[in-house]
C-alpha positions in Angstrom: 38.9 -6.9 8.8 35.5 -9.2 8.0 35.8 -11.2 4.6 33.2 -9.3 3.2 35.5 -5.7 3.7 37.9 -8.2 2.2 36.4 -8.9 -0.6 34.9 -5.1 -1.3 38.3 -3.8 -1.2 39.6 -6.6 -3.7 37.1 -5.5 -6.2 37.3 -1.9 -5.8 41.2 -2.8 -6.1 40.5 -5.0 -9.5 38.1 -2.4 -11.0 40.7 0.6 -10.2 43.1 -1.6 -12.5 40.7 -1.6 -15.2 39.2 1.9 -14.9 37.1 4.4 -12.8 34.2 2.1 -11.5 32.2 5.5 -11.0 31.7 8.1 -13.5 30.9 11.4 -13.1 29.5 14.0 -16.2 32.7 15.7 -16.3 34.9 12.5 -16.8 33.8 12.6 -20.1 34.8 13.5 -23.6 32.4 15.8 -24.0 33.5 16.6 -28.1 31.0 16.1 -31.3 30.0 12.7 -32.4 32.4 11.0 -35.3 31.7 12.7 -38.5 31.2 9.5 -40.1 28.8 8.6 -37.2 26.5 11.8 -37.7 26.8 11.1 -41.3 25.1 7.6 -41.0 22.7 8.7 -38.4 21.8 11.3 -40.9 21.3 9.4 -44.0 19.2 6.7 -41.6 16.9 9.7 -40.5 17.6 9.0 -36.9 18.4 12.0 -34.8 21.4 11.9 -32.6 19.3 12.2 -29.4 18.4 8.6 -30.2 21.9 7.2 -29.8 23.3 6.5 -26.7 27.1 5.5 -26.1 30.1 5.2 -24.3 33.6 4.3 -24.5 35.1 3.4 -21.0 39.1 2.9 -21.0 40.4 -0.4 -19.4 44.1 -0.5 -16.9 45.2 2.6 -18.9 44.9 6.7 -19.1 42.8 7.3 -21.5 39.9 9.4 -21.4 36.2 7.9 -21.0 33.9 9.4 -24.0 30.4 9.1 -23.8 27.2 10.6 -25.1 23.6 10.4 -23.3 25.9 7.9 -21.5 23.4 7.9 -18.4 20.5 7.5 -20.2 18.4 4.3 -19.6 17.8 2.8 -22.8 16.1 -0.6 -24.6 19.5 -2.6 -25.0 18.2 -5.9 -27.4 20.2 -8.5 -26.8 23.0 -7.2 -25.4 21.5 -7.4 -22.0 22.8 -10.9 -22.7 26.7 -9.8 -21.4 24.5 -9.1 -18.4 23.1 -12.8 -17.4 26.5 -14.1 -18.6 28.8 -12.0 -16.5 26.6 -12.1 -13.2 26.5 -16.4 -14.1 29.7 -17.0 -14.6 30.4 -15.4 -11.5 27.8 -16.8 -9.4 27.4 -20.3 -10.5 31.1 -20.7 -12.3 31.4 -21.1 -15.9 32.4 -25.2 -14.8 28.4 -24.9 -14.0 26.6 -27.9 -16.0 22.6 -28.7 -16.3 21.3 -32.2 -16.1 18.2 -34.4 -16.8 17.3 -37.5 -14.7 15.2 -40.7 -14.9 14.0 -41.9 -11.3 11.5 -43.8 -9.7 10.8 -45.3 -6.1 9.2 -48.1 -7.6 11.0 -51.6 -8.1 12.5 -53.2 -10.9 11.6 -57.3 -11.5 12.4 -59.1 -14.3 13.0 -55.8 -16.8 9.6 -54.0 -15.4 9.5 -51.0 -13.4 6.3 -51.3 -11.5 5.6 -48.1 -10.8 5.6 -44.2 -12.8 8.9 -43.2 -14.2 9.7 -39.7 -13.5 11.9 -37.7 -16.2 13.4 -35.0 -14.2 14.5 -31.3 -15.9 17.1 -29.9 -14.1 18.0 -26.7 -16.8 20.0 -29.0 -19.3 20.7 -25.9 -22.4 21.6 -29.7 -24.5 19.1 -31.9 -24.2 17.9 -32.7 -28.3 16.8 -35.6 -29.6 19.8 -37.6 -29.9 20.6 -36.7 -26.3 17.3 -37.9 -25.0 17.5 -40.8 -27.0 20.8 -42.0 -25.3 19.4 -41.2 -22.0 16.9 -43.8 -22.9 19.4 -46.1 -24.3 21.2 -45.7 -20.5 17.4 -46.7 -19.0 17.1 -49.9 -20.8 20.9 -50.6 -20.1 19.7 -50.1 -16.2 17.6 -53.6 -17.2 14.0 -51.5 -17.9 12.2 -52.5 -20.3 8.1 -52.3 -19.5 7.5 -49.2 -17.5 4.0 -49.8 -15.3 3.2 -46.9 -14.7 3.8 -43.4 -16.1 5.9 -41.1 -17.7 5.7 -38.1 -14.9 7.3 -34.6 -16.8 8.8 -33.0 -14.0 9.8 -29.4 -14.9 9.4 -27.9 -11.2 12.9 -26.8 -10.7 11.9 -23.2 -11.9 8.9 -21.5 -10.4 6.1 -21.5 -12.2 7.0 -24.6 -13.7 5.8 -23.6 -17.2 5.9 -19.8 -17.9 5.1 -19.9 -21.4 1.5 -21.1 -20.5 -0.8 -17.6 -21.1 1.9 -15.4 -21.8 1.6 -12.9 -24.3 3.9 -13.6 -28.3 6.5 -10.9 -28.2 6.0 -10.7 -31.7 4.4 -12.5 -34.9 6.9 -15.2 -35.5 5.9 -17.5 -32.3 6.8 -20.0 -34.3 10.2 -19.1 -34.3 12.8 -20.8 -31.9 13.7 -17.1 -30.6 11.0 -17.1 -28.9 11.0 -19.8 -27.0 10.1 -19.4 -23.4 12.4 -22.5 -22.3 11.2 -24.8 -18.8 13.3 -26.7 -16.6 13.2 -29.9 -19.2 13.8 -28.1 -22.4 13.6 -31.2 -24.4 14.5 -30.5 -28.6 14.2 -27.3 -27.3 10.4 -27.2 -27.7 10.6 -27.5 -31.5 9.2 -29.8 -33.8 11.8 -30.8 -36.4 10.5 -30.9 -40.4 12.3 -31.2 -43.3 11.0 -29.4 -46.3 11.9 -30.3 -49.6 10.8 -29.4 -53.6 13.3 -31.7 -55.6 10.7 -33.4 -56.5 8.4 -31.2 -58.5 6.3 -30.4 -55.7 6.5 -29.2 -52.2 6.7 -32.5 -49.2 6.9 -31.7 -45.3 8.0 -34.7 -43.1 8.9 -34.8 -39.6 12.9 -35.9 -39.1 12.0 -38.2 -36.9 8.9 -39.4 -37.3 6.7 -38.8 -34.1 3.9 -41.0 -32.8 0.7 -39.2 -33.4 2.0 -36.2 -35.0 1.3 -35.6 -38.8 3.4 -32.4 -40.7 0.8 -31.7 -44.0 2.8 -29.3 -46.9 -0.1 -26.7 -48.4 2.8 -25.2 -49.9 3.5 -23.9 -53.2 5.8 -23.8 -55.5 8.1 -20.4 -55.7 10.5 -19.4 -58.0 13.2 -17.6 -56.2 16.7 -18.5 -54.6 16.7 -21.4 -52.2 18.1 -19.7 -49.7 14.9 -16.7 -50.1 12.6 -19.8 -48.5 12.1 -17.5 -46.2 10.6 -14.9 -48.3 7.1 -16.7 -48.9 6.5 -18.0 -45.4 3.2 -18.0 -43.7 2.6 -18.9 -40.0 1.6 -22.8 -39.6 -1.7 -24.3 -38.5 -3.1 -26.6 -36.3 -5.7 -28.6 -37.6 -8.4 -31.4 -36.1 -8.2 -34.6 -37.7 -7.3 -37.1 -40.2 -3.7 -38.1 -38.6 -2.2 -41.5 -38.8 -2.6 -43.4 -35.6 -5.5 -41.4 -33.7 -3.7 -38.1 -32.9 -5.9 -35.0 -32.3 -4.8 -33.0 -35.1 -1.5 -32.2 -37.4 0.4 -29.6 -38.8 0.4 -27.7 -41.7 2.3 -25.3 -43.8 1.2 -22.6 -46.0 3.0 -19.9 -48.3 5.4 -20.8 -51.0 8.9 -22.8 -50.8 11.9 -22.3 -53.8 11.9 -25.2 -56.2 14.6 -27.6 -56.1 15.2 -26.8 -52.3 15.4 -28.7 -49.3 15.9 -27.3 -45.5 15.1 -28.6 -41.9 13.9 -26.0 -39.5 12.7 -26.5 -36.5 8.9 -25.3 -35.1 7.2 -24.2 -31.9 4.0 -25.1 -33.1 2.9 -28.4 -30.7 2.3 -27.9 -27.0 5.7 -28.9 -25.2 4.4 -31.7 -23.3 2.4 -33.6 -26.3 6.0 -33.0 -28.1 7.6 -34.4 -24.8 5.4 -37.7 -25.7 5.2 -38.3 -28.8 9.4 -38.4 -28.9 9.1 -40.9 -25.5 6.9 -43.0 -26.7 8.8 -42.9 -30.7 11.9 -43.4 -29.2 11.4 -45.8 -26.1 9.8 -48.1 -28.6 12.3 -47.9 -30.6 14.6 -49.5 -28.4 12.1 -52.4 -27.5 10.6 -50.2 -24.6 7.0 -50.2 -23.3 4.9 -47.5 -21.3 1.8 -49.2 -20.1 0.4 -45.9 -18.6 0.4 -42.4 -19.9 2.5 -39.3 -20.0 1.8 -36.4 -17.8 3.3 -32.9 -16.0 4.0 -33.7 -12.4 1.4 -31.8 -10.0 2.7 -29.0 -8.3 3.0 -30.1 -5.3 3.7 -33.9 -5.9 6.1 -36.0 -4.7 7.7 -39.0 -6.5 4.8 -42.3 -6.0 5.3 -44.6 -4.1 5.2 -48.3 -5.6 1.8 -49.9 -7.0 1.0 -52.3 -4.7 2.2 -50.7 -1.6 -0.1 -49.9 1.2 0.6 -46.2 0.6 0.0 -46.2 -3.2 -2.9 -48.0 -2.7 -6.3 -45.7 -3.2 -8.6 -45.6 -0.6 -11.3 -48.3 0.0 -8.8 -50.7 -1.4 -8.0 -54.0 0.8 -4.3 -53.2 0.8 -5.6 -49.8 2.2 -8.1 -51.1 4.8 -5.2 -53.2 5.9 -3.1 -50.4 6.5 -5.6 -48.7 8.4 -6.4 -51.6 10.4 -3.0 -51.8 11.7 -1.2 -50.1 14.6 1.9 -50.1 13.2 3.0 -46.9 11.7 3.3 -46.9 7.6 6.5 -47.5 6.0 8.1 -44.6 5.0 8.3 -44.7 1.1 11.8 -45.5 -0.5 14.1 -43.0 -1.7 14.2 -42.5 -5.1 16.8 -44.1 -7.4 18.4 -42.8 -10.3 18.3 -44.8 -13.4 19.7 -42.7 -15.5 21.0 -39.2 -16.2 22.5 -36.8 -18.7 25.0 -33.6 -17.6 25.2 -30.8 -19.7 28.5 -29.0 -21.3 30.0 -26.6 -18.8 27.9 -23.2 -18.6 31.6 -21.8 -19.9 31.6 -23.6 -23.3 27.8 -23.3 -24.0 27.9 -19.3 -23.6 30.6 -19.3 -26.7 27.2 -20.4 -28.8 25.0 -18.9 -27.1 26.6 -15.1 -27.1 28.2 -16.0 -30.7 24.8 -16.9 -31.9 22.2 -14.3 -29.6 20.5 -17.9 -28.6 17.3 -16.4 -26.2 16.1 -19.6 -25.1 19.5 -20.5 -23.6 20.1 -17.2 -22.3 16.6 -17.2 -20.3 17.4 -20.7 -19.0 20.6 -19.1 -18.0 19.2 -16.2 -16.1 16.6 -18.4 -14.3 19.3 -20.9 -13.4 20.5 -17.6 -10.8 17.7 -17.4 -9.2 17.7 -21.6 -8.3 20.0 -21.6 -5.4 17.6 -18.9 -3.4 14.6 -21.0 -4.0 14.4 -23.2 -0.7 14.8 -19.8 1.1 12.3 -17.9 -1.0 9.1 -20.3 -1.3 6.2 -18.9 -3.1 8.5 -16.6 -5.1 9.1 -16.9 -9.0 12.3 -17.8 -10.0 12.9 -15.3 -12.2 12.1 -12.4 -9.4 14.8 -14.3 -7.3 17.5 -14.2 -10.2 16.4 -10.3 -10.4 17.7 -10.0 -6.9 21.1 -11.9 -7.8 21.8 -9.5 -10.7 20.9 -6.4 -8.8 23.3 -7.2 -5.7 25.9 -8.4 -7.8 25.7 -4.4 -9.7 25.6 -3.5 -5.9 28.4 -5.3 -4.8 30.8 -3.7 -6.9 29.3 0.0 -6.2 27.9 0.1 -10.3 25.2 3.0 -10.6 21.8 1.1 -12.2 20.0 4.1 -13.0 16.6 2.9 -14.7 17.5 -0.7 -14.8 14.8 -3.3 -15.8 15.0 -6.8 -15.5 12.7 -9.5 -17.8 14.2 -12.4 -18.7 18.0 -11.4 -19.0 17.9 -11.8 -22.9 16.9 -8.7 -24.5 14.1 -10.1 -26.3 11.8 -7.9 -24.0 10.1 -4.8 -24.6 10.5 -4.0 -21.1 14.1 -4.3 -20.2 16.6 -1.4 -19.6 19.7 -0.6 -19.1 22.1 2.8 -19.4 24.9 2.3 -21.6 27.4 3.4 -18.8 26.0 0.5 -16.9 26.6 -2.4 -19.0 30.3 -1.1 -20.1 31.3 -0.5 -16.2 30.1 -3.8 -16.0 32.7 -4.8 -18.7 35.3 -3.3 -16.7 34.3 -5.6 -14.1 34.4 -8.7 -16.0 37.7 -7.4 -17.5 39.1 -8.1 -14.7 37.7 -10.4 -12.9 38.7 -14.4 -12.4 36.3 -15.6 -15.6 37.3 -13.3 -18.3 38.8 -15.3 -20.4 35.9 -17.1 -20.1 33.4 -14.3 -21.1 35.6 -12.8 -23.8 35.7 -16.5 -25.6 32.0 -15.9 -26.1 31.7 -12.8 -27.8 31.4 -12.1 -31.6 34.5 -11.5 -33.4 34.3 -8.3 -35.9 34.2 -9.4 -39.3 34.7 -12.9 -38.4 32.3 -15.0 -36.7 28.6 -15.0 -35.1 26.6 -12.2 -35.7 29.1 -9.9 -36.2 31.0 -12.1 -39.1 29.9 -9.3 -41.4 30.3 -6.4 -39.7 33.8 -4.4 -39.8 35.7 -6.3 -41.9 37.6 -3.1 -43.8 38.2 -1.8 -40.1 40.9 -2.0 -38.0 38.5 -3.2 -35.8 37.8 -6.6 -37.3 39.7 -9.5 -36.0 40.1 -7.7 -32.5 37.1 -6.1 -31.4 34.7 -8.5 -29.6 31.2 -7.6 -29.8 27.9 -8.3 -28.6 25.0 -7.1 -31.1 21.6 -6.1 -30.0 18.7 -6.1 -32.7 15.3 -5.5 -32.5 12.2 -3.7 -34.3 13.2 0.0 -32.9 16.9 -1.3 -31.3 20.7 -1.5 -32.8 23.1 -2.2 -30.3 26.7 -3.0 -29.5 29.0 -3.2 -26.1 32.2 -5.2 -26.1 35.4 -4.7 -26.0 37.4 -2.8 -28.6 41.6 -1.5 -29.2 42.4 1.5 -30.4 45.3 2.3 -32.7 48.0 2.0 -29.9 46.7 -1.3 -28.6 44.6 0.1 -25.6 41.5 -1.8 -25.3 38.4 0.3 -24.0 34.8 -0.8 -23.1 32.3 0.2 -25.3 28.6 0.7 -25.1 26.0 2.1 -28.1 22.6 1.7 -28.2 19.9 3.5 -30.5 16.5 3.1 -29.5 14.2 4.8 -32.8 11.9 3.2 -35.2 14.2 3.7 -37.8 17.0 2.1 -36.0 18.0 -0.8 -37.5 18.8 1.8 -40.9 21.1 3.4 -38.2 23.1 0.3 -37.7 25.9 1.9 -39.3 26.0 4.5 -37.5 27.5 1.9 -34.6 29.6 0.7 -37.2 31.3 3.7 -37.3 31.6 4.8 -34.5 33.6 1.3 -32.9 35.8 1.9 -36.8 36.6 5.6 -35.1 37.8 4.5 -31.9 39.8 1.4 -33.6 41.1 3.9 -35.9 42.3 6.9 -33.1 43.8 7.1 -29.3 40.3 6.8 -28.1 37.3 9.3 -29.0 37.6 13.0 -28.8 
């Protein structure tokens, strides 16, 4: 018997112990949604042919229920469970993410002499106070005048920036959510202000200050309930001129802010690599440092410099080149890079508790891209979110789970593209029910009526406090799939998603329908 039979029959053998893996039509409940479920689909104007669901049991004999369970839908972020199962299998939840200073070039007398390369190697951590004590590590390696430049090297994923020319889901680009993270990721693209009224009027700072970025408040003055600030708010611009210290432009907000308030949000509203500056260049002189050259995105196809002064750093013409030329001894090969400092990440395992808790995007895409990484040496050419496509597709494969209209984007949810049937994603519980990282996974999830985005949600059921559950929100989308036990203790895999324009009204209608199961010996 090959390793691979070996390992098809251990699955098949783990999914038997948590239920069916393969479902047919009559397997199924096949009785009336919950009255309390058609009542709130009614009262939300949302007919039932717009709800999907299904209720899978898990290691015991209860009967699977489902309705339009086959039916591929648009799952928000609950697609999320997907890229967390499939990584925590593939890369291990004791997976971290890193950043790294490097340089070939050598260090005399506290200069580099040569570029300094900043390295993003998929670090979900990396803020301001993290980048600062990387720095704090480079002048403790005895830098202290960098020669050269500051090369931003984000080429672990493929293309190296993705959010370059691609399309806002939605009108709040602004927004964190809809962050299309890179390999660096540093503050997580966002520029952090602090806006505060206490003093009669409405002030914008940045918390830092930045080198050549100015925040400008053309806010007004509101009166409504601090936390309302949002109510008021208007998109920022960028505009040309008139900052402190020669920058090309600043920031400014517009709309109204609560009086005697005071929050700090964070913005996408600079370009990521004039971001990735101004906090090098704030920062590194800060701790006595010195960049003599400038800041820029490695090429794609460049290699770390060699030295300045070296015969093969040397541009043509140059007498150190002509010397080289003239000689018929082969060039030097360049020296290997050397590591002057470098940052890990938490463990993949603890960061999903936030990250699922919370519905982060931006980690969650850096997640899903982090799959397709390993495959990239064998796969030149290809983009590496196509190659973490193929991972999550042969992992369903692997395990003999039905993908009937599947659609991968970005792994998130926060697509308008993406797909999945609701019998899908809950065999895929199954799966991670029993499989070696579930404690792992279940740690993540939202606890009903107490924390994350479900902290609301359930609390008079007996649901809350032992359903875990992953919620799914968008425009036309309301979702759930998790984990839920029923009355006598039998836990089940659930998955519900309404895809309607009135949807989100219809949220209780999800509600109600984990309370029935909670409440009974499965659904009818």
């Amino acid at each position: 018997m090959t390793l691979a039979t070996r390992a098809a029959l251990a699955t098949c053998t783990l999914l038997a112990l948590a239920g069916c893996a393969s479902w047919a039509p009559g397997d199924f409940g096949a009785g009336p949604l919950p009255p309390a479920t058609q009542g709130a689909l009614a009262a939300a104007g949302v007919p039932a042919e717009a709800l999907a669901a299904v209720a899978l049991p898990l290691g015991h004999g209860g009967r699977a229920w489902g309705h339009r369970a086959e039916v591929p839908m648009q799952p928000g972020s609950t697609m999320k469970l997907v890229t967390s199962v499939v990584a925590l299998d593939r890369l291990g939840p004791g997976h971290r993410g890193h950043t790294t200073l490097k340089s070939t070039a050598p260090l005399h007398g506290e200069v580099l002499h040569g570029d300094l390369w900043l390295e993003g190697g998929a670090d979900p951590d990396l803020g301001i106070a993290q980048f600062w004590a990387l720095l704090v590590d480079l002048r403790a390696a005895g830098v202290r005048r960098i020669a050269g430049d500051l090369v931003v090297d984000r080429r672990l994923f493929s293309p190296a920036r993705a959010d370059l020319g691609l399309p806002p889901f939605d009108d709040g680009v602004e927004w964190g959510y809809n962050v299309v993270p890179d390999a660096l990721g540093l503050a997580g693209a966002l520029l952090p202000i602090e806006i505060d009224s206490t003093s009669g009027a409405v002030a914008a700072r940045l918390v830092p200050p930045l080198a050549g970025i100015e925040v400008r408040s053309r806010m007004a003055l509101a009166e409504r309930p601090c936390d309302s600030w949002e109510d008021d708010w208007q998109p920022p611009r960028q505009v040309e001129g008139g900052v402190e210290g020669g920058s090309a432009g600043a920031v400014e907000l517009h709309g109204a802010f609560p009086r005697d308030c005071t929050r700090r949000i964070a913005l996408q509203v600079v370009d990521r690599q004039r971001l990735t500056e101004a906090l090098f260049r704030t920062l590194w002189t800060g701790l006595g440092g010195e960049l003599a050259g400038r800041v820029r995105e490695a090429a794609a196809d460049a290699a770390l410099d060699v030295p300045l002064g070296s015969p093969l750093g040397s541009p043509l013409g140059s007498p150190l080149a002509a010397q080289a030329d003239a000689s018929t001894s082969p060039l030097p090969a360049p020296p290997p890079p050397r590591v002057l400092a470098r940052r890990h990440s938490r463990p993949w395992g603890e960061v999903l508790r936030g990250m699922n808790k919370t519905s982060d995007n931006p980690r969650t895409r850096l997640l899903y891209l982090s799959l397709g990484v390993p495959h990239m040496p064998a796969a030149p050419g290809v983009p590496t979110a196509a190659l973490a496509e193929r991972v999550v597709r042969q992992w369903f494969a692997e395990r003999g789970i039905a993908t009937p209209g599947l659609v991968l984007d970005n792994g998130s949810g926060l697509s308008r593209s993406e797909r999945i049937a609701p019998l899908t994603l809950a065999q895929m519980l199954q799966a991670a029910w029993a499989g070696r990282y579930a404690s792992d996974f279940m740690m993540s999830l939202p606890l009903a009526g107490e924390d994350g985005t479900m902290r609301a949600r359930l609390k008079d059921s007996p649901a809350a406090g032992w359903a875990r559950l992953k919620t799914g929100t968008l425009r036309n989308v309301a979702a759930l799939a998790g984990y839920v036990r029923d009355a006598e203790g039998r836990p089940w895999a659930v998955a519900m998603m309404i895809n309607h324009e009135r949807a989100r009204a219809a949220r209780p209608a999800l509600d109600a329908l984990v309370d029935a199961l909670a409440r009974g010996p499965g659904l009818k």
